[in-house]
LODRENMI-484460 format. One record per residue (C-alpha): residue in three letters; x negated, y negated, z. Coordinates in steps of 0.02 Angstrom, whole numbers, plus 50000, padded with zeros to 5 digits. Layout:
(Ala, (X, Y, Z)),
...
//
This chain:
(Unk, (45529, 44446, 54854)),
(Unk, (45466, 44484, 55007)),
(Unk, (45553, 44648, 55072)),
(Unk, (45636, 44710, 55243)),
(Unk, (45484, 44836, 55285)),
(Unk, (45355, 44723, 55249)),
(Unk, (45418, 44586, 55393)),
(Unk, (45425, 44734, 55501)),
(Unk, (45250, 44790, 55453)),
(Unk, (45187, 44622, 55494)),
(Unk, (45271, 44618, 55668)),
(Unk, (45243, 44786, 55719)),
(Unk, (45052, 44735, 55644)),
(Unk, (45053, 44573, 55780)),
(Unk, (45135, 44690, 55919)),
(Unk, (44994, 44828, 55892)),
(Unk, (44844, 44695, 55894)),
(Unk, (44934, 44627, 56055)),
(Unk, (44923, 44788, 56126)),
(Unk, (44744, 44801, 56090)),
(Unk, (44707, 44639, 56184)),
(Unk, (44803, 44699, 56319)),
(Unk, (44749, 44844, 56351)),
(Unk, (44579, 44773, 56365)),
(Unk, (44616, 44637, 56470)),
(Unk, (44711, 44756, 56593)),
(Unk, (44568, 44855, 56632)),
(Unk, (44478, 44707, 56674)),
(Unk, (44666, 44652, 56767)),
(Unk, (44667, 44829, 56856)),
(Unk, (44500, 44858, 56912)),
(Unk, (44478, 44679, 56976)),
(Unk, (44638, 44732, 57081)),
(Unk, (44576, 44868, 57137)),
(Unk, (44421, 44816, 57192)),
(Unk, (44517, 44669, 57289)),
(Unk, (44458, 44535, 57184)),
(Unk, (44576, 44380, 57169)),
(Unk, (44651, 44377, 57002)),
(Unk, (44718, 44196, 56979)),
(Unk, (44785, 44222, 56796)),
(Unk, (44819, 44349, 56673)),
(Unk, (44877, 44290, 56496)),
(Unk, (44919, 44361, 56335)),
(Unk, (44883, 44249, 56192)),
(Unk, (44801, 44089, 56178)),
(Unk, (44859, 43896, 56176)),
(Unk, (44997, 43818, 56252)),
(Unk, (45107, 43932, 56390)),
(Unk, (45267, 44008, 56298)),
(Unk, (45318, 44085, 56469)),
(Unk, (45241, 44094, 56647)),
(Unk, (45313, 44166, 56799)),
(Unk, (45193, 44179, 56978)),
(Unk, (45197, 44357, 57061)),
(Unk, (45100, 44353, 57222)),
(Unk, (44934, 44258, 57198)),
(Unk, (44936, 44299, 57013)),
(Unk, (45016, 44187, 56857)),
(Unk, (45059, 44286, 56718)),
(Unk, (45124, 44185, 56565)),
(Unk, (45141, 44225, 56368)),
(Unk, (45056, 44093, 56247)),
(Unk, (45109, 44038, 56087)),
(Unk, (44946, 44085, 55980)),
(Unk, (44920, 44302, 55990)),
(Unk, (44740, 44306, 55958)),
(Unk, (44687, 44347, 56126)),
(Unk, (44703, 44335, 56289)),
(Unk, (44606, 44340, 56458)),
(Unk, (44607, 44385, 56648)),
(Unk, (44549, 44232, 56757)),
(Unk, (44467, 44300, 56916)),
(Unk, (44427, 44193, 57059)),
(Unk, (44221, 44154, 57056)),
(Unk, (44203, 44238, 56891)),
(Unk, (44118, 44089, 56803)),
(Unk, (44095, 43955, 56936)),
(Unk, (44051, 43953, 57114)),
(Unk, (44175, 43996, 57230)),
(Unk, (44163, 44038, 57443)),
(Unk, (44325, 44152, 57430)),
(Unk, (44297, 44335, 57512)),
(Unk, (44394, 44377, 57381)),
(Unk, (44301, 44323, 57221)),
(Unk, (44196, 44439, 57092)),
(Unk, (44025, 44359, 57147)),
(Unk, (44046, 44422, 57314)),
(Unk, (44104, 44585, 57272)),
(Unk, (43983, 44741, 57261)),
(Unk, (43891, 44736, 57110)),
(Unk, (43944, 44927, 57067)),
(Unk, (44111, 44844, 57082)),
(Unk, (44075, 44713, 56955)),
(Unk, (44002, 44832, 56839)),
(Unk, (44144, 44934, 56837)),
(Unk, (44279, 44760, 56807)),
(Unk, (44166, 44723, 56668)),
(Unk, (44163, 44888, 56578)),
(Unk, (44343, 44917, 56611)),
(Unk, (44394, 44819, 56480)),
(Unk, (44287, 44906, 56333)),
(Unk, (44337, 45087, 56416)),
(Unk, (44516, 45048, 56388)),
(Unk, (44496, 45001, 56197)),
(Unk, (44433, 45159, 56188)),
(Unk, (44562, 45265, 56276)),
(Unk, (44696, 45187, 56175)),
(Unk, (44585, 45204, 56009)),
(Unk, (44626, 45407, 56056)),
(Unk, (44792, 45383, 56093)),
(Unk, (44800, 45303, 55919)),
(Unk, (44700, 45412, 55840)),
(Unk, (44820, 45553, 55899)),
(Unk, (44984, 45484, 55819)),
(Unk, (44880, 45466, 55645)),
(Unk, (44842, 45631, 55653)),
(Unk, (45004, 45705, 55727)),
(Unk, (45079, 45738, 55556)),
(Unk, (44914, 45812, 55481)),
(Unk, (44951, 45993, 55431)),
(Unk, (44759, 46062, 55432)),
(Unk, (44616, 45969, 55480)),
(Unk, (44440, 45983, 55383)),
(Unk, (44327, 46117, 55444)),
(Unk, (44140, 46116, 55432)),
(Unk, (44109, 46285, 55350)),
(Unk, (44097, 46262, 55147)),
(Unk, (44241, 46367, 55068)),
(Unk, (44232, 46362, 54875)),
(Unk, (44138, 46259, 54752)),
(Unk, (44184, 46168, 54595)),
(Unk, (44140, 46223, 54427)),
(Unk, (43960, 46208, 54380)),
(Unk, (43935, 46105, 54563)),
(Unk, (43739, 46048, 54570)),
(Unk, (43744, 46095, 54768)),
(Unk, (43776, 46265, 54741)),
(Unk, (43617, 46312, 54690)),
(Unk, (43551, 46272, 54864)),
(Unk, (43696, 46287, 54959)),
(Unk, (43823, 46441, 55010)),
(Unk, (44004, 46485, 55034)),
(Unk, (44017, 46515, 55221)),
(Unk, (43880, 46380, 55272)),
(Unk, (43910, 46287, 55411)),
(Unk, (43883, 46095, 55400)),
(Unk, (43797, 46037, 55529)),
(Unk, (43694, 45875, 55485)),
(Unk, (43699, 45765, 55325)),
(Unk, (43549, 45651, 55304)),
(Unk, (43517, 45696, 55465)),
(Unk, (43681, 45616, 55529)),
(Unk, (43785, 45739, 55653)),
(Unk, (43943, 45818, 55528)),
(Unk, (44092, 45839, 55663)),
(Unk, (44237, 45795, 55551)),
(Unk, (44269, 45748, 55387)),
(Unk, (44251, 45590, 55421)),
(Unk, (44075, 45601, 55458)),
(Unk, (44036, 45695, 55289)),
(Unk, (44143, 45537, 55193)),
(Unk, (44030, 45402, 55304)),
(Unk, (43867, 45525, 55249)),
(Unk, (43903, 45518, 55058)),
(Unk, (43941, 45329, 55065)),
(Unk, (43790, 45276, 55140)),
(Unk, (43673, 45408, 55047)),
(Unk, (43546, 45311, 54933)),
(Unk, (43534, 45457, 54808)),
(Unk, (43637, 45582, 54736)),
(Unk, (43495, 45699, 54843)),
(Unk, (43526, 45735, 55006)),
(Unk, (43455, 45820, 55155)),
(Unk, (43573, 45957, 55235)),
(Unk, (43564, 46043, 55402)),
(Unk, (43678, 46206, 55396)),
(Unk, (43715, 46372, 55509)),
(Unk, (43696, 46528, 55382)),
(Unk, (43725, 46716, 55452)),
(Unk, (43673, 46643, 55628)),
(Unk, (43521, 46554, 55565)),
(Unk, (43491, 46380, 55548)),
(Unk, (43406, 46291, 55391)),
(Unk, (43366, 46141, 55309)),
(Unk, (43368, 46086, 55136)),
(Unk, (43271, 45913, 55086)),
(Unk, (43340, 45900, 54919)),
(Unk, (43525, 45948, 54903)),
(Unk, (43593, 45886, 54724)),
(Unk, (43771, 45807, 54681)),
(Unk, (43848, 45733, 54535)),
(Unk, (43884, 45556, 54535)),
(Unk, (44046, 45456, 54476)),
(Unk, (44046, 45280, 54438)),
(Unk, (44177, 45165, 54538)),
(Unk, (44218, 44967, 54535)),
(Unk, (44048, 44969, 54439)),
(Unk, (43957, 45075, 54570)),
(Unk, (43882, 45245, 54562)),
(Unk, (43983, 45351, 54692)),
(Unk, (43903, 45537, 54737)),
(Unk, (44035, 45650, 54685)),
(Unk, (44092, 45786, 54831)),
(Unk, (44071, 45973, 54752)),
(Unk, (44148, 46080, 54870)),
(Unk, (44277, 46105, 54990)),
(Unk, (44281, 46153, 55160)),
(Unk, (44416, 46278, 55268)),
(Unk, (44547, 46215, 55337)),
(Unk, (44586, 46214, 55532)),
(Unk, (44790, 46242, 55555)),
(Unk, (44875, 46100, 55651)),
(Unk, (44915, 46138, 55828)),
(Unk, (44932, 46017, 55992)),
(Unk, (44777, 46095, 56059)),
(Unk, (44680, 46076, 55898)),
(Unk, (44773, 45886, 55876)),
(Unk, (44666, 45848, 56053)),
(Unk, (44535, 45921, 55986)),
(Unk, (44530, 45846, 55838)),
(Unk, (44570, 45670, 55899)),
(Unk, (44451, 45675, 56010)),
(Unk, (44301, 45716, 55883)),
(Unk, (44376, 45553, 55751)),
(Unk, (44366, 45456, 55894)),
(Unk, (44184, 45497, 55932)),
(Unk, (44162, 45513, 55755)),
(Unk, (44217, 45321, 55717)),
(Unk, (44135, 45237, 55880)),
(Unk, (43970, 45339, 55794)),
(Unk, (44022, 45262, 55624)),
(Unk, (44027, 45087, 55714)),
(Unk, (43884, 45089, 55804)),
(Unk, (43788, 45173, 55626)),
(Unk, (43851, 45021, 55553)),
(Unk, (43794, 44882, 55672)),
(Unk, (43622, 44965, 55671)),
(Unk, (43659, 44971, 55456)),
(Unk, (43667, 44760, 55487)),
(Unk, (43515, 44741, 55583)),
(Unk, (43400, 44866, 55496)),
(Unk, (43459, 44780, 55320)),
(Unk, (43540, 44957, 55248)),
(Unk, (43714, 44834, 55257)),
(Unk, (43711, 44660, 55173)),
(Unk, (43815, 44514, 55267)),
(Unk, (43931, 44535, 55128)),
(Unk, (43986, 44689, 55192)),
(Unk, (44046, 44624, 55357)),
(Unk, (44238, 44564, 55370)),
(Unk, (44293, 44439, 55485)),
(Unk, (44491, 44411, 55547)),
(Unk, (44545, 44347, 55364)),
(Unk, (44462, 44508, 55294)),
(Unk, (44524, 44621, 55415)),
(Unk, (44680, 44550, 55382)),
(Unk, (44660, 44556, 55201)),
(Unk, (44622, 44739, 55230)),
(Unk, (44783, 44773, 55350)),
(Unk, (44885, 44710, 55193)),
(Unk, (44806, 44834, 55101)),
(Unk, (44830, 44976, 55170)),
(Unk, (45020, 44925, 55227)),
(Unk, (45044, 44896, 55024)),
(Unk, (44975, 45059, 54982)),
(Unk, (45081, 45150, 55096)),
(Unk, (45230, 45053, 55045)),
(Unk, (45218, 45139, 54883)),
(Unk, (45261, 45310, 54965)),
(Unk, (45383, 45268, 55099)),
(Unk, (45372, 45165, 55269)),
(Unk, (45305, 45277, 55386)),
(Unk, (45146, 45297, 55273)),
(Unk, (45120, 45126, 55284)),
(Unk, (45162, 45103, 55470)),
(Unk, (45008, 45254, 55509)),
(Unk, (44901, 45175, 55387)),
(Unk, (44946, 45040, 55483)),
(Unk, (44909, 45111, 55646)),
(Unk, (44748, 45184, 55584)),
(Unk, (44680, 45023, 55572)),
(Unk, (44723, 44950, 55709)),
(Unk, (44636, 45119, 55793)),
(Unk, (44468, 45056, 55696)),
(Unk, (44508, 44892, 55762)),
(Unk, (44514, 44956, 55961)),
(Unk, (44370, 45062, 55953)),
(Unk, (44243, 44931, 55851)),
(Unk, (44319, 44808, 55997)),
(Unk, (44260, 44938, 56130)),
(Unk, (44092, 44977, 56033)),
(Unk, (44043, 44787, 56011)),
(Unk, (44100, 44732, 56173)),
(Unk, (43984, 44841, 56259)),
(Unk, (43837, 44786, 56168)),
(Unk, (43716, 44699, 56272)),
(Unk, (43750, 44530, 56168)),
(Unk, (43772, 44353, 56277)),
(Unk, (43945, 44307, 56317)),
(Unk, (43989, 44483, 56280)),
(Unk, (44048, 44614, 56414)),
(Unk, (43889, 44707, 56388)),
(Unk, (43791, 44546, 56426)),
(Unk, (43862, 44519, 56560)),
(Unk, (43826, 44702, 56623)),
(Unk, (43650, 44664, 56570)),
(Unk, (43653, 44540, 56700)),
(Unk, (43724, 44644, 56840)),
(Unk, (43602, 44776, 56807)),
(Unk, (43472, 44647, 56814)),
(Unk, (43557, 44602, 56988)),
(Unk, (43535, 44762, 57050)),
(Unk, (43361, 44796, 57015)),
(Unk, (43289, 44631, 57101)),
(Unk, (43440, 44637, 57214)),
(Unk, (43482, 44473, 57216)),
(Unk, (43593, 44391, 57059)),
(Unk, (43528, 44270, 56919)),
(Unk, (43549, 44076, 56982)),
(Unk, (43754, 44059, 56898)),
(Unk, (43704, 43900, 56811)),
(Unk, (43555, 43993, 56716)),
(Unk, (43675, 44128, 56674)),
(Unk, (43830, 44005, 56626)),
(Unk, (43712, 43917, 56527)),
(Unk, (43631, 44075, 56425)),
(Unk, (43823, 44159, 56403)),
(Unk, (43885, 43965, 56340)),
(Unk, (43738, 43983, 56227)),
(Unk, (43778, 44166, 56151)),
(Unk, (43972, 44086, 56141)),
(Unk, (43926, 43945, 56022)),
(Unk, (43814, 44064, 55918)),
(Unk, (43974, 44203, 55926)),
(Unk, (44074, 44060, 55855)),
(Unk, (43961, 43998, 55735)),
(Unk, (43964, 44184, 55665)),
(Unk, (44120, 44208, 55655)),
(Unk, (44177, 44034, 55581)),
(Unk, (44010, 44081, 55427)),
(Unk, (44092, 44259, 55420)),
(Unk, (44259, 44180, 55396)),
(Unk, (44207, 44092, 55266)),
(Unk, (44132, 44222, 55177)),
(Unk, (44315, 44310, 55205)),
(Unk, (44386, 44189, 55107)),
(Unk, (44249, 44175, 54975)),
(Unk, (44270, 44340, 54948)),
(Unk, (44467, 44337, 54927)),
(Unk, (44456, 44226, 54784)),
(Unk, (44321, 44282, 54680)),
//
């Protein structure tokens, strides 16, 4: 039987993943305003119009399907002899409407990141405190060092030393560390390794201080798991292209979904509000890899487009539209194709 807090987990799951696509869309919205370009809709959702109402020169309207949305500016994809349309505007000004939307996924993945770690008591240091009993990484490593690369990847929080250890390929690892006001490196640090859904996991063998919870260290500290995560992302896409990550490893929406159950369910076992910040936590992932992959210089993608308007700037005169309507329709069919192959695999992977 499906219980009370689980509908509301799945509403307040829909409202937060509206409130991503907002937000994103209304720094596109709010820059384009600013900049005095025409804005001729702005819509939350997709399909069929669930409620409209025209303020000025804008229509704003609710759909039925919330899986996106979208800000319609005059002369954004066709030709248009308006003053007033985003081809005639500046190209700085055009750069910063097409950015806009990718900075404010990322603003609200802090803001997210925040509440998640409001009710944290102490936050993960990088200076080693004890070690376990008989730990391999002792015998190259000290109480009192201070963590400052793993595998050559930057440690900041503890989420960076968890991302480390999961994508090591041996139980040996290279450290970078502050001792006494020195700094050394270590090619070969050893760990013990635990077996886990029938892979070999590098076991963690020591602990680090803890920093005490305080609204200056909460900024702080948000603000270093939000760099820390966009870093993650962006390790991760590079992961996919270099082969380190099979496709297997990529989720689309039924996966993420899948996973947004998950961690709901888990919390559920505790009480609500664990559930609703594991909740929220995800949906933080969710906003920042939107603001990561957004930005990257992919076709039909805001950081194709900048691509373009950099381009623009250079030679000083823009791209013929058609040839760039025709290269971002391109990159949209192959985005589609991706996602419908990923999909696929999301609910491959479900069943077996």
């Amino acid at each position: 039987m499906i219980s009370i807090e689980s509908v509301l987990l799945v509403i307040i799951g829909v409202l937060l993943f509206e409130l991503i696509v907002f937000v994103h869309e209304f720094g596109h919205f709010i820059t384009a305003k600013k900049s005095g370009v025409k804005v001729n809709e702005f819509a939350l959702g997709m399909g069929p119009k669930l409620i409209k109402f025209q303020k000025g020169e804008t229509l704003y309207s609710l759909r039925l399907f919330p899986i996106g949305g979208f800000c319609a500016m005059e002369g954004e994809d066709s030709e248009s002899k308006d003053e007033r349309s985003f081809a005639n505007k500046a190209v700085w000004k055009r750069m910063i409407i097409v950015v806009a939307g990718a900075v404010m996924n990322l603003l609200l993945g802090f803001v997210l990141m925040m509440i998640t770690l409001a009710p944290v008591e102490r936050f993960a240091s990088n200076k080693i405190a004890l070690f376990m009993d008989d730990a391999p990484s002792s015998q190259t490593l000290k109480v009192g060092d201070e963590i400052q690369a793993i595998n050559g990847y930057r440690f900041s929080t503890s989420m960076d030393l968890t991302f480390a250890l999961a994508t090591a390929k041996s139980n040996e690892m290279s450290f970078d560390v502050k001792r006494d006001g020195s700094y050394l490196h270590f090619d070969s640090v050893k760990f013990g390794t635990v077996e886990r859904d029938g892979k070999e996991m590098i076991q963690l063998d020591f602990q680090v201080q803890g920093i005490d919870n305080s609204f200056g260290v909460l900024v702080s500290q948000s603000f270093l798991s939000t760099v820390s995560t966009v870093r993650m992302v962006w390790s991760s896409l590079l992961g996919l292209v270099t082969g380190q990550f099979g496709f297997n490893e990529v989720a689309g929406p039924i996966g993420m979904t899948s996973a947004i159950s998950q961690v709901a369910s888990e919390g559920l076992k505790s009480s609500f509000w664990d559930a609703l910040n594991n909740l929220i936590y995800i949906m933080t992932i969710i906003t920042l890899n939107l603001g990561v992959v957004n930005l990257l210089p992919l076709p039909a993608l805001d950081g194709g487009r900048l691509v373009f308007l950099i381009i623009e700037a250079i030679r000083r005169k823009p791209i013929k539209p058609e040839h760039e309507g025709l290269i971002h329709g391109i990159g949209m069919a192959a985005l589609m194709i991706f996602m419908v192959i990923i999909s696929i695999n999301d609910v491959i992977r479900l069943f077996s």
